[in-house]
BAVEX-238756 format. One record per atom (N, C-alpha, C): y, x, z. Coordinates in steps of 0.2 Angstrom, whole numbers, plus 2048, in hexadecimal, padded with zeros to 3 digits. Layout:
BEGIN
<c2 = Y	c1 = X	c3 = Z>
...
REM end
This chain:
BEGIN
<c2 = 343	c1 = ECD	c3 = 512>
<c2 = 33F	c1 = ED3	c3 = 515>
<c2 = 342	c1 = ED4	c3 = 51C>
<c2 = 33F	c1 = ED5	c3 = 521>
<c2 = 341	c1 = ED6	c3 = 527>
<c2 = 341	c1 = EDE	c3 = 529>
<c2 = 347	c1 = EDD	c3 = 52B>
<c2 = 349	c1 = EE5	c3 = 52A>
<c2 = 34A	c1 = EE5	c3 = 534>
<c2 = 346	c1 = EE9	c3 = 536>
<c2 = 346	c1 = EEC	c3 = 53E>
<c2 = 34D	c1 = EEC	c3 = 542>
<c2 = 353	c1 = EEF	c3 = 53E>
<c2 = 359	c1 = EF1	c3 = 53F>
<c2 = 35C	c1 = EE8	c3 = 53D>
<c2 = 359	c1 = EE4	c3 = 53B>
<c2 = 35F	c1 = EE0	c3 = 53D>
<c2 = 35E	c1 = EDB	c3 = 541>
<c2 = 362	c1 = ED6	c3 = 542>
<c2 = 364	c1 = ED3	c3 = 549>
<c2 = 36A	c1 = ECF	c3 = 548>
<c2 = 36E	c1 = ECC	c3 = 54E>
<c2 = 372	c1 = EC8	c3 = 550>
<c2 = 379	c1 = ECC	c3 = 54E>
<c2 = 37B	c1 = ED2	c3 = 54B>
<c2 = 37E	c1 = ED4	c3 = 54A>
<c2 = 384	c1 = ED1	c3 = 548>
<c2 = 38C	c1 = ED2	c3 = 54A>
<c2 = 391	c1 = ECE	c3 = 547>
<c2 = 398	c1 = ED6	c3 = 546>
<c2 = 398	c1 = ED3	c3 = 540>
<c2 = 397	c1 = ED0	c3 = 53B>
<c2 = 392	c1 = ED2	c3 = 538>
<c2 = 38C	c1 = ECE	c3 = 532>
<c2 = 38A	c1 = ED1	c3 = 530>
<c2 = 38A	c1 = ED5	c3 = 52B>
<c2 = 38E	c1 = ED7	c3 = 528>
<c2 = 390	c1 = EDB	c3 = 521>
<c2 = 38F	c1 = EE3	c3 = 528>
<c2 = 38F	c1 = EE4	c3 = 52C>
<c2 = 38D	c1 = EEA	c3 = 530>
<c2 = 388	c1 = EEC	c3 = 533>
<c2 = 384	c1 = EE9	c3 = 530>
<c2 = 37C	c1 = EEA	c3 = 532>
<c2 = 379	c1 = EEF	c3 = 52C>
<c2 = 37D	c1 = EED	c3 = 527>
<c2 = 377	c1 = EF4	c3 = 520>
<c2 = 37D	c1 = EF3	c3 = 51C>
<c2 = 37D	c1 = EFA	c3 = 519>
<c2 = 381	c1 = EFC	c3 = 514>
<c2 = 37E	c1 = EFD	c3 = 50E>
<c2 = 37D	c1 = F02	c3 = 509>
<c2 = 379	c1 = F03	c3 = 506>
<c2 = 371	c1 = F04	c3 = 505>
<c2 = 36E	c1 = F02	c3 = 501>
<c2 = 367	c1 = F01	c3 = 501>
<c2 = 365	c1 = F07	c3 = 4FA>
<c2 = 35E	c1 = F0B	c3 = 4FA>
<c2 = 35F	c1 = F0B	c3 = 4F4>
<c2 = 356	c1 = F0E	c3 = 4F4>
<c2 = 354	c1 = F0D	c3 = 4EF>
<c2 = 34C	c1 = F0C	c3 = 4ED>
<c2 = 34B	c1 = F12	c3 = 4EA>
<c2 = 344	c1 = F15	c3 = 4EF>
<c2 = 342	c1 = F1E	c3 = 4EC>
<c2 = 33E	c1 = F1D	c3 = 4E9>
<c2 = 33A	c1 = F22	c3 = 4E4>
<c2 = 336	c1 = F22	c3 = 4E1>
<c2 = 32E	c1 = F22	c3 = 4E4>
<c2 = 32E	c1 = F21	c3 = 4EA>
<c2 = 329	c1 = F21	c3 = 4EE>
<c2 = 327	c1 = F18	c3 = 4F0>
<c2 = 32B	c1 = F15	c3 = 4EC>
<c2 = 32C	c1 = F0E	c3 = 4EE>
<c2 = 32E	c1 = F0B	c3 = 4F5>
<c2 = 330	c1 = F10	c3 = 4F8>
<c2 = 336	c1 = F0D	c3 = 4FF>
<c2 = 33A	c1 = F0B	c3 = 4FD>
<c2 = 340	c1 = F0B	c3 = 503>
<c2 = 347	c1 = F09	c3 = 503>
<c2 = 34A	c1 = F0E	c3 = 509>
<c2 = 350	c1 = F11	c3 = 505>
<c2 = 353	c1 = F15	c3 = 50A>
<c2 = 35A	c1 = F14	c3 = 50C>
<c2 = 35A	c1 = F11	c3 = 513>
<c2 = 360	c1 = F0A	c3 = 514>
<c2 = 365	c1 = F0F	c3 = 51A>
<c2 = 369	c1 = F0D	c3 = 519>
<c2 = 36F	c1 = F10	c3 = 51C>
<c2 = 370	c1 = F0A	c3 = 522>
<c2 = 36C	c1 = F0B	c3 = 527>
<c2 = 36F	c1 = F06	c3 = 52D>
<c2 = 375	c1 = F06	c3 = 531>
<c2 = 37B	c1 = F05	c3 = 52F>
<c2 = 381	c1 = F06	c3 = 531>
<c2 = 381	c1 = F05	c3 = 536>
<c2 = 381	c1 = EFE	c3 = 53B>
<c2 = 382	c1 = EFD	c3 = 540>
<c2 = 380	c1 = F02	c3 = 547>
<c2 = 377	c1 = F03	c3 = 545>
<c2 = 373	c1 = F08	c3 = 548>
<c2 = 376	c1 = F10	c3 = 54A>
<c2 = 37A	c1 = F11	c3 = 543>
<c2 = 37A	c1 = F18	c3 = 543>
<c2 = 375	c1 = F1C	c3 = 53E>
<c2 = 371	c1 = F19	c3 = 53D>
<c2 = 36A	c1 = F1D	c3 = 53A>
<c2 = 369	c1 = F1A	c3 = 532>
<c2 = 366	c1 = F1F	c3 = 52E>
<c2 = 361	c1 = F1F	c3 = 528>
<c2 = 35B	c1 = F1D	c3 = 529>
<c2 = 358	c1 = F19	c3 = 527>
<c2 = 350	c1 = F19	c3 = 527>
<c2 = 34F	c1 = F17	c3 = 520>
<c2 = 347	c1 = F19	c3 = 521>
<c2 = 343	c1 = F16	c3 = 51A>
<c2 = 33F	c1 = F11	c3 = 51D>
<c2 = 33E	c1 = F0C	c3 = 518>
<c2 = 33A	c1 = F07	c3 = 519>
<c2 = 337	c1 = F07	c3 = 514>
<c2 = 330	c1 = F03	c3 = 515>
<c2 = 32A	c1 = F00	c3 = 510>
<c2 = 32C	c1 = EFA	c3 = 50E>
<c2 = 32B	c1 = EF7	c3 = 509>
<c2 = 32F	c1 = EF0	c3 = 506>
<c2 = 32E	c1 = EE9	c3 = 50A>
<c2 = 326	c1 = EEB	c3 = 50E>
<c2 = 326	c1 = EE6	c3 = 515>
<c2 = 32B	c1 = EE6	c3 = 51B>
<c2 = 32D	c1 = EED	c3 = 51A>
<c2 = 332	c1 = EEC	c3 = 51E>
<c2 = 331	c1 = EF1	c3 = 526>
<c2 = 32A	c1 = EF4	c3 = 525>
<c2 = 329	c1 = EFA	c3 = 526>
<c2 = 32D	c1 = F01	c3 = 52A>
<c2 = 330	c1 = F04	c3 = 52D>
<c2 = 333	c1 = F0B	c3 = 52E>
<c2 = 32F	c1 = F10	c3 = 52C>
<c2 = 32F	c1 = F14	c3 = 529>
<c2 = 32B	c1 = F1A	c3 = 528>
<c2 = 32F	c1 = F20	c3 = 52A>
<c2 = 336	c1 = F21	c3 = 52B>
<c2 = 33A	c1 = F26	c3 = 52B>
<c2 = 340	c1 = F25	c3 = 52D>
<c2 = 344	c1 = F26	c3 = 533>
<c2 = 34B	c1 = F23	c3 = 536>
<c2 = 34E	c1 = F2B	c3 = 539>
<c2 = 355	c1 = F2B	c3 = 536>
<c2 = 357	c1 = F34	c3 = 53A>
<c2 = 35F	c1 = F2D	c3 = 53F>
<c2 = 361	c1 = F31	c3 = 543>
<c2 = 368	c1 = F2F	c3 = 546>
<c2 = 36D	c1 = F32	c3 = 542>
<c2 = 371	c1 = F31	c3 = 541>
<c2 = 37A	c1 = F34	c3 = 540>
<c2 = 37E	c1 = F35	c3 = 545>
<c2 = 383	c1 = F37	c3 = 543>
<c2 = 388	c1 = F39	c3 = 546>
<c2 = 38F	c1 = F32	c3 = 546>
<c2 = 38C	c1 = F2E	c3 = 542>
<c2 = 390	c1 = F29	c3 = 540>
<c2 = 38D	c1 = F24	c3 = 53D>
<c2 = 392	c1 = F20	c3 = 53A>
<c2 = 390	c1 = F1A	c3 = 537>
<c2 = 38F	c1 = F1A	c3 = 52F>
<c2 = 386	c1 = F1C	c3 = 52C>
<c2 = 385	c1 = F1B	c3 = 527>
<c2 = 389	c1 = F16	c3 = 51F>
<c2 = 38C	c1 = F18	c3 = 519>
<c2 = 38C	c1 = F13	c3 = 514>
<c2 = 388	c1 = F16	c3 = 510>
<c2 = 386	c1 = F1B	c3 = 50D>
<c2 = 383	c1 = F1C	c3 = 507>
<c2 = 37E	c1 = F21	c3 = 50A>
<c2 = 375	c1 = F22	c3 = 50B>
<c2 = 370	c1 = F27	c3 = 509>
<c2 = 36E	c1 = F28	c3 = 503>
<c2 = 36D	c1 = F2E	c3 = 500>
<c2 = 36B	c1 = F32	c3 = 4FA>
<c2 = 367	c1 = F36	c3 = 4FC>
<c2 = 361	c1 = F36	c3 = 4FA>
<c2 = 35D	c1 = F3C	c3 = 4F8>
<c2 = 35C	c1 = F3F	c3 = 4F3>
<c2 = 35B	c1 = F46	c3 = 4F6>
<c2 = 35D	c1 = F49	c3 = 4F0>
<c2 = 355	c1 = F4D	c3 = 4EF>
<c2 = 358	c1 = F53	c3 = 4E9>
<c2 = 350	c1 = F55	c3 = 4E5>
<c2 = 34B	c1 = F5A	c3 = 4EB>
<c2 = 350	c1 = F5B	c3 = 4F0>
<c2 = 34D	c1 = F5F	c3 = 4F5>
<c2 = 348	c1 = F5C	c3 = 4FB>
<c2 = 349	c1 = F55	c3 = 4FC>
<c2 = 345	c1 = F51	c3 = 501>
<c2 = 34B	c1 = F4E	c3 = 506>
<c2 = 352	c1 = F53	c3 = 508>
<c2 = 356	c1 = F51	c3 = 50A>
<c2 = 359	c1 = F4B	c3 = 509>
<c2 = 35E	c1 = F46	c3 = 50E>
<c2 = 361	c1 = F41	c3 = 50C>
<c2 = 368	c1 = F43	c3 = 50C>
<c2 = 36C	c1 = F42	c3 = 508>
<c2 = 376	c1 = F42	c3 = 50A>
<c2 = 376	c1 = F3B	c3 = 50D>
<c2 = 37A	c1 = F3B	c3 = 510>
<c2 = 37C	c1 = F35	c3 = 513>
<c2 = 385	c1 = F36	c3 = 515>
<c2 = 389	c1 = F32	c3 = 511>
<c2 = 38D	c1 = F31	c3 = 512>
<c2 = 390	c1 = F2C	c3 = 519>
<c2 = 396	c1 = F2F	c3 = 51C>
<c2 = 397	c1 = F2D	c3 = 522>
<c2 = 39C	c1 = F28	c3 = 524>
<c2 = 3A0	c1 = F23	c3 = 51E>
<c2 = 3A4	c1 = F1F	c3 = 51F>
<c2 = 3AA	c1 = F23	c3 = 522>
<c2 = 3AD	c1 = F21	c3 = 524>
<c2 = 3B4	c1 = F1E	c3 = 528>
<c2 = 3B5	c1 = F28	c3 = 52D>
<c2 = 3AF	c1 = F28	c3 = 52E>
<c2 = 3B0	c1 = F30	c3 = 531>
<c2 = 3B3	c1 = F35	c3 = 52C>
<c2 = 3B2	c1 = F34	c3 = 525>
<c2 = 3B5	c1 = F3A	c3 = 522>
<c2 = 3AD	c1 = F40	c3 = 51F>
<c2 = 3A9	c1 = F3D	c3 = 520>
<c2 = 3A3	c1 = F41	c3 = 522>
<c2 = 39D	c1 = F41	c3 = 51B>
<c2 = 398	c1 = F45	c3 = 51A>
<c2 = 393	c1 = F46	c3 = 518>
<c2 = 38F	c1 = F4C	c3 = 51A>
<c2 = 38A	c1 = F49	c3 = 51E>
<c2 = 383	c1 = F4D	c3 = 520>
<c2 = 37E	c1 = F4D	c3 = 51B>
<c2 = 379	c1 = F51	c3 = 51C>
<c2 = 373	c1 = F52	c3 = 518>
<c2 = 36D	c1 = F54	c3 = 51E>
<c2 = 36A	c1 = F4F	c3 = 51F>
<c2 = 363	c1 = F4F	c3 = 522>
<c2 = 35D	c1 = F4F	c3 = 520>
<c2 = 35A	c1 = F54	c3 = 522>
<c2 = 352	c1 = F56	c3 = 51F>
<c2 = 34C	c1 = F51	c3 = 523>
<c2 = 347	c1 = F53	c3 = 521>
<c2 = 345	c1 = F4D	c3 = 520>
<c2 = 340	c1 = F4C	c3 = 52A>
<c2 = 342	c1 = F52	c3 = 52D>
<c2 = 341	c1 = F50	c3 = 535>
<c2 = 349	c1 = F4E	c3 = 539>
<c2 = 34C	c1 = F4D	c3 = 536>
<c2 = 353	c1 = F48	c3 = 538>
<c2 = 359	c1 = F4C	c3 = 53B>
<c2 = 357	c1 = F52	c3 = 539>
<c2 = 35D	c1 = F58	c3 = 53C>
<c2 = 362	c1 = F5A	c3 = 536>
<c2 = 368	c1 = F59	c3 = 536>
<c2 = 36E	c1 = F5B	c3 = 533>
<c2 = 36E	c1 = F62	c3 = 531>
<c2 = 36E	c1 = F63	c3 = 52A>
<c2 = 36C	c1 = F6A	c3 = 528>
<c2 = 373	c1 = F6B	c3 = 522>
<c2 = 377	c1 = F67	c3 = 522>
<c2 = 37D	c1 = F67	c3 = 51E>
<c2 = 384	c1 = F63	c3 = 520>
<c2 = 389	c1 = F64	c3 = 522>
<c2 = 38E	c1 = F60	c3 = 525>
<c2 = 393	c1 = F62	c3 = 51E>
<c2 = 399	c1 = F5C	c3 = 51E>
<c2 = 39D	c1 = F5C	c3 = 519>
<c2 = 3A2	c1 = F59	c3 = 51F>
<c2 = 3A8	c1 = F5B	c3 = 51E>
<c2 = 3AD	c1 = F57	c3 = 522>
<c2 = 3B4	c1 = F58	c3 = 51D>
<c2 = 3B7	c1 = F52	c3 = 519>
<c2 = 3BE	c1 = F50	c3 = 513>
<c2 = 3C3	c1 = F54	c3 = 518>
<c2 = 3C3	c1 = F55	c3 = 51E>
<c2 = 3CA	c1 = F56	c3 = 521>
<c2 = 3C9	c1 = F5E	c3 = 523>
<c2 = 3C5	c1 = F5F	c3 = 525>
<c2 = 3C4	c1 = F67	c3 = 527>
<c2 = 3C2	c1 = F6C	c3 = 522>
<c2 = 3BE	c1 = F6A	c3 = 51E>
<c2 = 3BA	c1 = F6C	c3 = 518>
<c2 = 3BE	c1 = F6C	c3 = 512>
<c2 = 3C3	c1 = F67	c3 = 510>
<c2 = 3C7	c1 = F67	c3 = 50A>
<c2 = 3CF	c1 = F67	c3 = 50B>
<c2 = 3D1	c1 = F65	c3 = 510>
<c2 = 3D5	c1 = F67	c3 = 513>
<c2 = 3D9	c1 = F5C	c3 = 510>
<c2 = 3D5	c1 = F58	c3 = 50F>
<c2 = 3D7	c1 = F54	c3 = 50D>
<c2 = 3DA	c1 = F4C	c3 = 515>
<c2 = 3DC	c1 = F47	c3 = 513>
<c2 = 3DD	c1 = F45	c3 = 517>
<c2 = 3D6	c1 = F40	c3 = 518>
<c2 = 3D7	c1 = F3F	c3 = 51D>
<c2 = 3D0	c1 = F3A	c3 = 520>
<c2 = 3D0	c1 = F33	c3 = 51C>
<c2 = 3CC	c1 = F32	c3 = 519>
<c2 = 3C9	c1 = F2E	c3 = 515>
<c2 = 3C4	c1 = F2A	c3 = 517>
<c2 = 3C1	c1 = F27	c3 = 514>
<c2 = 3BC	c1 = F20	c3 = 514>
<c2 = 3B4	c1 = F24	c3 = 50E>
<c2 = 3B0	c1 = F28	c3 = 511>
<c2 = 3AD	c1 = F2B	c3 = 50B>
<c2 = 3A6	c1 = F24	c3 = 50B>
<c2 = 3A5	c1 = F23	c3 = 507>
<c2 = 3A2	c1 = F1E	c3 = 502>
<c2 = 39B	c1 = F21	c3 = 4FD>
<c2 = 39D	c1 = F20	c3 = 4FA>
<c2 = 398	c1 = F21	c3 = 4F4>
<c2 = 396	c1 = F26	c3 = 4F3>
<c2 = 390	c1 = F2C	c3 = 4F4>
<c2 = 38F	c1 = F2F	c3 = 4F1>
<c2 = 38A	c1 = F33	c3 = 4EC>
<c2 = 38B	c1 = F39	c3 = 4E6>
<c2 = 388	c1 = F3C	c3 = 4E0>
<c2 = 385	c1 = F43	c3 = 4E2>
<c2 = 381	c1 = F44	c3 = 4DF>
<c2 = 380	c1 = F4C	c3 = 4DE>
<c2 = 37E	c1 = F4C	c3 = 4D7>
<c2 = 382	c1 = F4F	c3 = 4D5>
<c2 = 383	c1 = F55	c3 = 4CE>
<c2 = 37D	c1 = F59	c3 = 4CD>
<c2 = 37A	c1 = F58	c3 = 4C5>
<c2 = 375	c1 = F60	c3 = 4C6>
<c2 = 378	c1 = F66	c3 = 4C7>
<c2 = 37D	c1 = F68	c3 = 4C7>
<c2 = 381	c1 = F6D	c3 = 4CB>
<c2 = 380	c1 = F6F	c3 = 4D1>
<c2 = 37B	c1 = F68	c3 = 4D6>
<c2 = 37C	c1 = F67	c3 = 4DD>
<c2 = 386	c1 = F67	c3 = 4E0>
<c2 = 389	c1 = F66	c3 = 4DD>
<c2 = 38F	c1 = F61	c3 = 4E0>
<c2 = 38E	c1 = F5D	c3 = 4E0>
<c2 = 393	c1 = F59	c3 = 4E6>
<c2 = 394	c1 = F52	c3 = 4E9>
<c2 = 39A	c1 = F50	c3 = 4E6>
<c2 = 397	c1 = F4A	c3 = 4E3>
<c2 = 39E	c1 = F45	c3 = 4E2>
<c2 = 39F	c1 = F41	c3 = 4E6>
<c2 = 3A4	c1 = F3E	c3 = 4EA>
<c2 = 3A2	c1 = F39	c3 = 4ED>
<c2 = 3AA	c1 = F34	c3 = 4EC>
<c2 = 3AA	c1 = F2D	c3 = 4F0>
<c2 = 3B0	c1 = F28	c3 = 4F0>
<c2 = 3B2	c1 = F2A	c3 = 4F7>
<c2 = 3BC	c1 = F2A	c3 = 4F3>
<c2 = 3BD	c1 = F27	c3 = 4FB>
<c2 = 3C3	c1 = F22	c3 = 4F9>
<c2 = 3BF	c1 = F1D	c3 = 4FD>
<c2 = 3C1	c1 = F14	c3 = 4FC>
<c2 = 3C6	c1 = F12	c3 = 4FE>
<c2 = 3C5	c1 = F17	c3 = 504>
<c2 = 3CE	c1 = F19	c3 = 507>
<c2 = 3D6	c1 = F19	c3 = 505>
<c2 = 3D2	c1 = F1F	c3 = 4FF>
<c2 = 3D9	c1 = F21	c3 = 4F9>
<c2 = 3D8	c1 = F22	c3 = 4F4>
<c2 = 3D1	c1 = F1C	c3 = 4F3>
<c2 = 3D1	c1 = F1C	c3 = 4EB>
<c2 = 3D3	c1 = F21	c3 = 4E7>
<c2 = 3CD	c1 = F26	c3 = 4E9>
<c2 = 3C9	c1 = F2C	c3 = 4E3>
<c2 = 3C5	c1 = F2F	c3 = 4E7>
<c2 = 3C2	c1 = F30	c3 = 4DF>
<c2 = 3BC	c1 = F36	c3 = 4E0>
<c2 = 3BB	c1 = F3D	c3 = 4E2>
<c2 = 3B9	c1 = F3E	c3 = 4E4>
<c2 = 3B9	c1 = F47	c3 = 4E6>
<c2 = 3B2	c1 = F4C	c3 = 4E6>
<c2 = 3B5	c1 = F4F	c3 = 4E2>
<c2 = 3AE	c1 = F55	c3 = 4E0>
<c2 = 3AF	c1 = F5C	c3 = 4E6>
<c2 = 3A8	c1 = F5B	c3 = 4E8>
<c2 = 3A9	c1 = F64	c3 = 4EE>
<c2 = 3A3	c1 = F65	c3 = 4EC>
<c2 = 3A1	c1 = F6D	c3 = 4ED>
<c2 = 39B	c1 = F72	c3 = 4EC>
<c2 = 398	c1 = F72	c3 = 4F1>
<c2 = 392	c1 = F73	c3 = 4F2>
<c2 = 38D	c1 = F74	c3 = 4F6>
<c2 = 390	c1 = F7B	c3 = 4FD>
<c2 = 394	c1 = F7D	c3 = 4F9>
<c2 = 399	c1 = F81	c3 = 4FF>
<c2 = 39E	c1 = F7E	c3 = 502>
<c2 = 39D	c1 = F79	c3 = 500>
<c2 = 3A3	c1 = F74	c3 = 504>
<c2 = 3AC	c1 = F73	c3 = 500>
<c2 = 3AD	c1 = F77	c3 = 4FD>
<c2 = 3B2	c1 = F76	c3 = 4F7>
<c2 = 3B5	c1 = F74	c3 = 4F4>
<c2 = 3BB	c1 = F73	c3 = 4F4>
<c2 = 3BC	c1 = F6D	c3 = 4F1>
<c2 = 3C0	c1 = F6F	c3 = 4E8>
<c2 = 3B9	c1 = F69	c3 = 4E4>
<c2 = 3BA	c1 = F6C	c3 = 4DE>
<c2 = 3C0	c1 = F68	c3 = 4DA>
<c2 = 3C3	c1 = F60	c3 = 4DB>
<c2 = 3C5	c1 = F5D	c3 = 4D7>
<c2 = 3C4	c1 = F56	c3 = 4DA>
<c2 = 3CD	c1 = F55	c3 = 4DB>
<c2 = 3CC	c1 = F4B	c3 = 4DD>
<c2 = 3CF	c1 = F46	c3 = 4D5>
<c2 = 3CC	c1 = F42	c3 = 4D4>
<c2 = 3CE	c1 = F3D	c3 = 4D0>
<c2 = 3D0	c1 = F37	c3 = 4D3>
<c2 = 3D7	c1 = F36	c3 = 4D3>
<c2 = 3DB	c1 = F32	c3 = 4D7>
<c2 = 3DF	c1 = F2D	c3 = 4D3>
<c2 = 3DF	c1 = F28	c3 = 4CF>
<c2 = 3E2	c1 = F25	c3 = 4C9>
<c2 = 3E2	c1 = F1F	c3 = 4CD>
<c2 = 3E5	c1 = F1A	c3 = 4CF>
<c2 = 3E5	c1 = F14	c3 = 4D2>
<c2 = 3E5	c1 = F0E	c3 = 4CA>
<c2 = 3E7	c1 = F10	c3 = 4C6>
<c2 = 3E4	c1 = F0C	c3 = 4BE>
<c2 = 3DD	c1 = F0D	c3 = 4BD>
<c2 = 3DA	c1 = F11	c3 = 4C0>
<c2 = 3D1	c1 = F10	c3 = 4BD>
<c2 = 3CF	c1 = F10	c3 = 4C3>
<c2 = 3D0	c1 = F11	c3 = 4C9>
<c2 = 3CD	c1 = F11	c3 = 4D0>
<c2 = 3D1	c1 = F0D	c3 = 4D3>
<c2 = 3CF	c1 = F07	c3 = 4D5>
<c2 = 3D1	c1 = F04	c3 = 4DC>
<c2 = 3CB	c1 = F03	c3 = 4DF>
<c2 = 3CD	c1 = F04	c3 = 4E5>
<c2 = 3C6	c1 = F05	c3 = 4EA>
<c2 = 3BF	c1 = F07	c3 = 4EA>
<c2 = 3BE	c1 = F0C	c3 = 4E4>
<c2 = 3B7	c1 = F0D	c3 = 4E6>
<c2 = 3B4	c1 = F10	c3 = 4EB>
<c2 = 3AC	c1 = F0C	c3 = 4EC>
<c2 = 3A8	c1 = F0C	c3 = 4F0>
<c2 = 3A3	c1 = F11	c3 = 4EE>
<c2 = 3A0	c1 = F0D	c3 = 4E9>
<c2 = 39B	c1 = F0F	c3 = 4E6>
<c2 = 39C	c1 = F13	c3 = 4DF>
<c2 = 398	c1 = F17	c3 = 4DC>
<c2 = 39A	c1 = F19	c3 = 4D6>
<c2 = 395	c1 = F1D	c3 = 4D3>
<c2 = 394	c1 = F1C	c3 = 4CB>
<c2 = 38F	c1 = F1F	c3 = 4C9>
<c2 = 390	c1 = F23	c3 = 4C4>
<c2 = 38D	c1 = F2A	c3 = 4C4>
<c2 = 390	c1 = F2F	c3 = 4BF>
<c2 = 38B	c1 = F33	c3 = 4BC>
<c2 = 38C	c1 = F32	c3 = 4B5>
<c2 = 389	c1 = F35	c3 = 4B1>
<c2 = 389	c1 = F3B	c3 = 4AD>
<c2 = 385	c1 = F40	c3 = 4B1>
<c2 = 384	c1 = F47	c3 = 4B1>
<c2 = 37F	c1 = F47	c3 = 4AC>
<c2 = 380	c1 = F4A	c3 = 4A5>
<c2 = 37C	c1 = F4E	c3 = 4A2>
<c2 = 37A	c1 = F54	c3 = 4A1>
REM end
């Protein structure tokens, strides 16, 4: 699939992070290197790119139309509406008072909390929609390194 965003890039494990397939049959790709979110058509299309403040690992869209987009290495998670403007900022350092981390993977809870990974120091962390910090899970016997993570909310 020829995706617009890539290229000659070195290395290439930094050109895309996360990929993940809407309901609408796009792809909504976390262009790391660029900076940017876009959606694609499976041809390979853009239909929709906002910028960041950083350098993308994980977009989530959520039930609102918005995307979470976690921020790697900055410690960060933003939520951009769907004209590419930043409507929700999250910062692990200033926000929860925690040390700066690698944020990775992230959840939304039907509670609308965020779980997210940080790969940095291997655990999970739960904050509220207030920014909050509700509970870290940090066991290095059940967590080494996670990225990704999948949680089931019933």
């Amino acid at each position: 699939m020829p995706f617009l965003y890539s290229g000659d890039y070195e290395p290439f494990y930094d050109m895309f992070r996360l990929i993940r397939a809407l309901p609408n049959d796009r792809l909504l790709v976390a262009c790391h290197h660029d900076q940017k979110i876009a959606e694609f058509t499976w041809d390979g299309s853009i239909v929709w790119e906002a910028t960041l403040e950083g350098a993308p690992y994980m977009p989530l869209r959520i039930s609102n139309g918005n995307t979470l987009v976690s921020l790697g290495a900055s410690g960060l998670i933003v939520e951009i509406d769907p004209s590419g403007k930043s409507v929700w900022r999250y910062d692990m350092v200033l926000d929860s008072g925690l040390e700066r981390g690698w944020i990775a993977g992230i959840s939304q809870l039907k509670n609308g909390n965020v779980v997210y990974s940080d790969s940095q120091h291997d655990r999970l962390i739960e904050i509220s929609r207030n920014r909050e910090l509700v509970g870290v899970f940090q066991d290095r016997d059940v967590l080494l390194h996670p990225s990704t993570h999948l949680i089931l909310d019933e």
